[in-house]
Structure formats: structure tokens, C-alpha cells
C-alpha positions as CSV (number, residue, x, y, z in Angstrom):
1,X,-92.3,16.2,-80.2
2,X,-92.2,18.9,-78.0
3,X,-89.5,21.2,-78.4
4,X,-89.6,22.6,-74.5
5,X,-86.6,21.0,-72.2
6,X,-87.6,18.7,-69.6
7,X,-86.8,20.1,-66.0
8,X,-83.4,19.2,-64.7
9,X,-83.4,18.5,-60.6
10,X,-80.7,21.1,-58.9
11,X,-78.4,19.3,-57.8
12,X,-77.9,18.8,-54.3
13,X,-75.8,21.4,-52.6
14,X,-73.6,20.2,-49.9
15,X,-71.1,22.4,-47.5
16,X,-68.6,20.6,-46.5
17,X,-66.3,21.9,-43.7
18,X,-63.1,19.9,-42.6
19,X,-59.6,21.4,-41.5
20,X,-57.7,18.2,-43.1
21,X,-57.1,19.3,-46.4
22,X,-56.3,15.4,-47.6
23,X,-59.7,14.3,-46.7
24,X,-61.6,17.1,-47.8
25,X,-60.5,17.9,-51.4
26,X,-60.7,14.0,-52.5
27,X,-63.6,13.9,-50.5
28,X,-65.3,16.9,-52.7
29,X,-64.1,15.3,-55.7
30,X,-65.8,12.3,-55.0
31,X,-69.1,14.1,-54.1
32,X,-69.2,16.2,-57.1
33,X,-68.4,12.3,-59.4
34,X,-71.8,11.7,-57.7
35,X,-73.5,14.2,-58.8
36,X,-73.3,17.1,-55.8
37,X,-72.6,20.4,-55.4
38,X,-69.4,21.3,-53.1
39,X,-68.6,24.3,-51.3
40,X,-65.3,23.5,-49.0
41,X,-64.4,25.2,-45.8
42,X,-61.7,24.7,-44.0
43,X,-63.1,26.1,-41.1
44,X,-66.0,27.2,-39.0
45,X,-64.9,31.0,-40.2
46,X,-64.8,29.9,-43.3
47,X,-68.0,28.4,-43.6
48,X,-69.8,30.9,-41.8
49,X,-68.0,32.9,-45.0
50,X,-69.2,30.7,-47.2
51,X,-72.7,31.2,-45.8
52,X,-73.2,34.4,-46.4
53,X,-73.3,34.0,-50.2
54,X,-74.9,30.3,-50.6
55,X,-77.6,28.6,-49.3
56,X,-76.4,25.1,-49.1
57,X,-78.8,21.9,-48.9
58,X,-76.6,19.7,-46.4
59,X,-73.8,20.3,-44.1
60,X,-71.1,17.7,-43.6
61,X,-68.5,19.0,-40.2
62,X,-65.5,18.0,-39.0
63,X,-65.7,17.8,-35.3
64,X,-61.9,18.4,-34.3
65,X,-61.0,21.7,-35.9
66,X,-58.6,24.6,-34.4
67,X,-60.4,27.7,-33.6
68,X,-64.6,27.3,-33.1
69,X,-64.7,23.4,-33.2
70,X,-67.5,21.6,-35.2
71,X,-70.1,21.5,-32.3
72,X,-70.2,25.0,-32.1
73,X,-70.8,25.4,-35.9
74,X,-73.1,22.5,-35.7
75,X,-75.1,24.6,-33.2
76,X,-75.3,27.6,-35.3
77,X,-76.3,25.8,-38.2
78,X,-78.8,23.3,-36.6
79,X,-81.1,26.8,-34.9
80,X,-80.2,30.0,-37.1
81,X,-79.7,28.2,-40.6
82,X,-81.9,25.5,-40.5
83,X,-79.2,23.5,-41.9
84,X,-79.1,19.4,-41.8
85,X,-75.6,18.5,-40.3
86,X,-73.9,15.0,-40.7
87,X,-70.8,15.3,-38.4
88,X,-67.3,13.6,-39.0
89,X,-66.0,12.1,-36.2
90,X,-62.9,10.3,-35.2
91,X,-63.9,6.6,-33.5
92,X,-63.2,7.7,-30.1
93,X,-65.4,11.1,-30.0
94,X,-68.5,9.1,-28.4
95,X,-69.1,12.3,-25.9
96,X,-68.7,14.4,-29.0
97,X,-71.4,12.4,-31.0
98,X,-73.8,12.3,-27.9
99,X,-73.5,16.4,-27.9
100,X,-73.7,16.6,-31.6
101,X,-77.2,14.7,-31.9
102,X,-78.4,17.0,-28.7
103,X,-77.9,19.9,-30.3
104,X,-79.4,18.6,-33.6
105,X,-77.2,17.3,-35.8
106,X,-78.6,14.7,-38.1
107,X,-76.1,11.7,-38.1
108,X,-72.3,11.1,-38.0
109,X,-69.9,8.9,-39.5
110,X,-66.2,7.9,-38.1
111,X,-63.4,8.4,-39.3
112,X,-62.4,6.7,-41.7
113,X,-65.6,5.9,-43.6
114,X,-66.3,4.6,-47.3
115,X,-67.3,7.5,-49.2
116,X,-70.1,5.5,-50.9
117,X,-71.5,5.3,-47.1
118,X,-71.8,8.6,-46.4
119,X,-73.5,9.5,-50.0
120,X,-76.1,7.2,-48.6
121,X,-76.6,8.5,-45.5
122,X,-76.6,12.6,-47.1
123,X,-79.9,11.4,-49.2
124,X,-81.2,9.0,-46.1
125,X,-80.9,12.5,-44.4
126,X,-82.4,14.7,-47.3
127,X,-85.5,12.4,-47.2
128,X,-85.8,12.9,-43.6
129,X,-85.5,16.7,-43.9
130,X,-87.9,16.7,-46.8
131,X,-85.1,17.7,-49.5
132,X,-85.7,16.1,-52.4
133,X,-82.6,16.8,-54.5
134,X,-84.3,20.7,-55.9
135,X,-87.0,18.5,-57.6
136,X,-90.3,18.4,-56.9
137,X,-92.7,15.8,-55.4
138,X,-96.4,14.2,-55.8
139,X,-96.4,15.5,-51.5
140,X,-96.1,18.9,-52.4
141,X,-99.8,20.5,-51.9
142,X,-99.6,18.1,-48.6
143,X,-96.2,20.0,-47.6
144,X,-97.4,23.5,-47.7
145,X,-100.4,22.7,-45.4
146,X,-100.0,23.7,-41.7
147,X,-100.0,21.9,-39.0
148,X,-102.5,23.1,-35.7
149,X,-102.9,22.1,-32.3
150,X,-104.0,23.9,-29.5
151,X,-103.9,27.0,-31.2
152,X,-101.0,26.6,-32.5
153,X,-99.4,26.3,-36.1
154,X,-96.1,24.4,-37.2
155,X,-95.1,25.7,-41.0
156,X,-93.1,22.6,-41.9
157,X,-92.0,24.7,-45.2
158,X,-90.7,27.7,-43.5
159,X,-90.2,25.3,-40.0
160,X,-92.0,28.4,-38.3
161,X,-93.7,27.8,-35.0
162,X,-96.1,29.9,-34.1
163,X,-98.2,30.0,-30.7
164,X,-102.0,31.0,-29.8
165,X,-101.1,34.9,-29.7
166,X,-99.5,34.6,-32.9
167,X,-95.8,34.6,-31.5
168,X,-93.3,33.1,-33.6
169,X,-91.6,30.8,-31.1
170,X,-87.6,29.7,-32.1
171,X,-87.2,26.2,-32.1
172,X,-83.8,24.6,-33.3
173,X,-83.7,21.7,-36.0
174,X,-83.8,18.8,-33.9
175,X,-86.7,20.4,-32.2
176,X,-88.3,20.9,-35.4
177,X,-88.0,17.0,-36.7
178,X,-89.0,15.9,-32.9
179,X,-92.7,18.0,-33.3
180,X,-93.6,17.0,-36.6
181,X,-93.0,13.6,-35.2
182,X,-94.9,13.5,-33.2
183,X,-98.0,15.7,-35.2
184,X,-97.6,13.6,-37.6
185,X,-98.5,10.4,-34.9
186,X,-100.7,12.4,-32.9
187,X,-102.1,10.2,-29.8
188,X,-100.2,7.3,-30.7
189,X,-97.2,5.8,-28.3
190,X,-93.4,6.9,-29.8
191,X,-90.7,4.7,-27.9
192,X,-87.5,6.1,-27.9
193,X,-86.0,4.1,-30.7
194,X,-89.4,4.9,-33.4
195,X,-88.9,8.4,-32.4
196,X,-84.8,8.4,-33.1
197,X,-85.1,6.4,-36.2
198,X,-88.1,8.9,-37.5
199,X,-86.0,12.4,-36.5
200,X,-82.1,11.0,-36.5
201,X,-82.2,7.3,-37.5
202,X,-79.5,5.6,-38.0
203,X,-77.5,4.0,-34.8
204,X,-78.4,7.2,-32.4
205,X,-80.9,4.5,-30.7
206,X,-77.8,4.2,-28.5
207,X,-78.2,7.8,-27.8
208,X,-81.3,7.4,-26.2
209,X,-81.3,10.2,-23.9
210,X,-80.7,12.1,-26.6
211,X,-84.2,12.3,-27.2
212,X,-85.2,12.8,-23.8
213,X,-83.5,16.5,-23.2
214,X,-84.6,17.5,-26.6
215,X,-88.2,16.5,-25.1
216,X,-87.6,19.0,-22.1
217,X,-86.4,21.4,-24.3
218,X,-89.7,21.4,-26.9
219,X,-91.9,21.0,-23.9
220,X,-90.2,24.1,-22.3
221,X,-91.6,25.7,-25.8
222,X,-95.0,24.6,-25.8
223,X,-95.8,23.3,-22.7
224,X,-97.7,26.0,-19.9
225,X,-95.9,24.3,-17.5
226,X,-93.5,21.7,-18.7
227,X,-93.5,20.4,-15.3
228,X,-96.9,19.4,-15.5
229,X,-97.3,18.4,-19.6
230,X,-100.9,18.5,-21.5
231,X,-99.0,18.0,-24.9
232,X,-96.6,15.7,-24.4
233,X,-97.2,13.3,-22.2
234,X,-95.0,10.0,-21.0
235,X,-95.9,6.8,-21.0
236,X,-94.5,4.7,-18.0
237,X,-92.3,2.0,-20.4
238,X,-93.5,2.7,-23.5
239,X,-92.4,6.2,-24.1
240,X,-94.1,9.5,-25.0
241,X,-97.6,10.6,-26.6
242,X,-98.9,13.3,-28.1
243,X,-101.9,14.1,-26.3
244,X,-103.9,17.1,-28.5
245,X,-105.9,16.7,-31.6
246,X,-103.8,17.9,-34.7
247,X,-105.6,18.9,-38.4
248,X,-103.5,20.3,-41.2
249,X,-105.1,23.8,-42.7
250,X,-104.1,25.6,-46.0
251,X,-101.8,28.7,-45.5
252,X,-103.7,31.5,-44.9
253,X,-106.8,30.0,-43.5
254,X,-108.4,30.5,-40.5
């Protein structure tokens, strides 16, 4: 018998961020029973605090909270961390929940929910963002390839875009998940519903224009003219195509 350990997966590391202090401490109770990693905030100050010494996998956000409200954090962590967001809402914050997936956050769940609900939705998000729980997986080779079209490369590791000159072009989360989409179905026709259950999933189908201005916004980035699309292209009642070839190279390779 071997006397080396087996490898233990990290456990998943989740900020959560909520003003109410009687939802947020049972809630990170009840996380860490299932086997996460907390850090609480109970604010967007406070996580932004929090963020400067931890890297967490997962953010969950209140979206009512005094002082920078949870859309504006969501914001900051969707483009400059990278961060998957699942926001909490109250039933009645449909506008708020319309904004939130806009700006990229991942799902939402209304106040009050079944904690055993959203642990299912934080790994039905994980999977989506390709966070498997620190451990590693039989796709990894396949995830450090690159994606490249046109002369441009998508680094799904680092999410890095990169352009024709060699420009590294900013694109936030939810522009991130909406390109690999569709690279990953190049040519193919992506209604609005495939392409929210394949970036958001969940009931953001109801959203559905949701995924339209996050279109305009990702064509604005690689499109010449995003009045006149090459890339992505619509399809009159069907929805949108990608229209270029797309390979996948090793890092480094030409």
C-alpha cells in the first residue's frame, strides 16, 4: 500500500456579502455544514476588503445594501475580478434582476430561498464557469488550448482576449461566457433561450433581452463595424450565428 496521501479537492471558496446579519451568519454556517469555504461581508466595502487578501471561487450579493448597493459590486466583480456572482434578491426586484444578469451576474435567487437550492445552483454555476471544486479534470489539456478566429485568440484559462495586433481587449464575465458560446458552436444557430441556458441558465430565458445588449456589447469588441457584423451574425427568428471558422491551438503556438 502506498504510503503517499491521496489529493484532497480545495474546497470551494465562496464570498458571501449580505448587510442582514440574521441571514448571513446562519447562511455561512450552513455553507460551511456543506462543505464550503465562507468569507462574510457585510458590505460592498467590506468585500472589496475582503478581496484584497482572498481570492474567492463564487460570489453570492445581496442586492439591497446601504452605501454601494449589490449591482454596483456585482459590476466590479463580474469585469475586474472575474468573479461568478449569484445575486440575492427580494421577490419584487425584477428590474434589479434584469440589470444584474446584464451586467453579468450568473443567477439569482429570492428571498427567502431553501438553502439546499442555492448550494445547487453555486455548483450548477461552478460547472458553467469551469470551477470544478480546486480538483482537477479528464478536460484539462482541452482547457488550456486557445481558442482562434480571425486572428484572434480567447484564453478561456486566463479569459484573455486578445485581437489580430496582439491587443489584449477587456471583456467583462458575461461577455466572456457569451464568446465561448458561441466558439464552442461555431456556425451553428443559438436561439436566445440555448444561448441563456448555456451562459446563465436557469429561468433568465425570461430575460431574453438580456442577451441581446450583451450581443451589442461583444460585437462592439470584435466586430470592425458592429453595425455591419462578419462574426456574429442574426438570424431572422432563429437567433444568432457565429459566422468564422474557429480551431483551438496549444499556448504558445503559432
Amino acid at each position: 500500500m502506498s504510503d503517499i496521501p491521496a489529493l484532497v479537492p480545495k474546497p470551494v471558496h465562496v464570498l458571501l456579502v449580505d448587510d442582514e446579519q440574521s441571514l448571513r451568519e446562519p447562511l455561512a454556517e450552513y455553507l460551511t455544514g456543506q462543505g464550503f469555504r465562507i468569507s462574510e461581508a457585510a458590505s460592498a466595502a467590506g468585500a472589496r476588503s475582503v478581496l484584497l487578501n482572498e481570492a474567492p471561487d463564487i460570489a453570492l450579493v445581496d442586492v439591497m445594501m446601504p452605501g454601494e448597493d449589490g449591482l454596483s459590486l456585482t459590476r466590479f466583480l463580474t469585469e475586474y475580478k472575474r468573479l461568478p456572482v449569484i445575486l440575492l434578491t427580494a421577490r419584487g426586484e425584477a428590474t434589479d434582476r434584469i440589470v444584474g444578469l446584464e451586467i453579468g451576474a450568473d443567477d439569482y435567487v429570492a428571498k427567502p430561498f431553501e438553502p439546499r437550492e442555492l448550494v445547487a445552483r453555486i455548483r450548477s454555476v461552478l460547472r458553467r464557469a469551469g470551477r470544478h471544486n480546486g480538483g482537477t479534470s479528464d478536460s484539462t489539456a482541452q482547457e488550456d488550448m486557445l481558442y482562434a478566429f480571425e486572428g484572434w485568440h480567447l484564453d478561456p484559462l486566463k479569459r484573455k482576449l486578445t485581437d489580430p495586433d496582439g491587443t489584449v481587449v477587456s471583456i467583462s464575465t458575461a461577455e466572456f461566457r457569451l464568446l465561448r458560446a458561441f466558439l464552442d458552436h461555431p456556425r451553428s444557430v443559438l436561439d436566445r433561450d440555448r444561448l441563456l441556458d448555456m451562459v446563465q441558465g436557469r429561468e433568465a430565458h425570461l430575460f431574453d433581452r438580456a442577451v441581446d445588449n450583451q450581443i451589442s456589447r461583444l460585437r462592439r469588441k470584435i466586430e470592425a463595424d458592429s453595425r455591419d457584423p462578419q462574426l456574429i451574425l442574426t438570424v431572422r427568428g432563429g437567433g444568432y450565428r457565429f459566422a468564422a471558422n474557429v480551431t483551438r491551438i496549444a499556448p504558445g503556438a503559432d
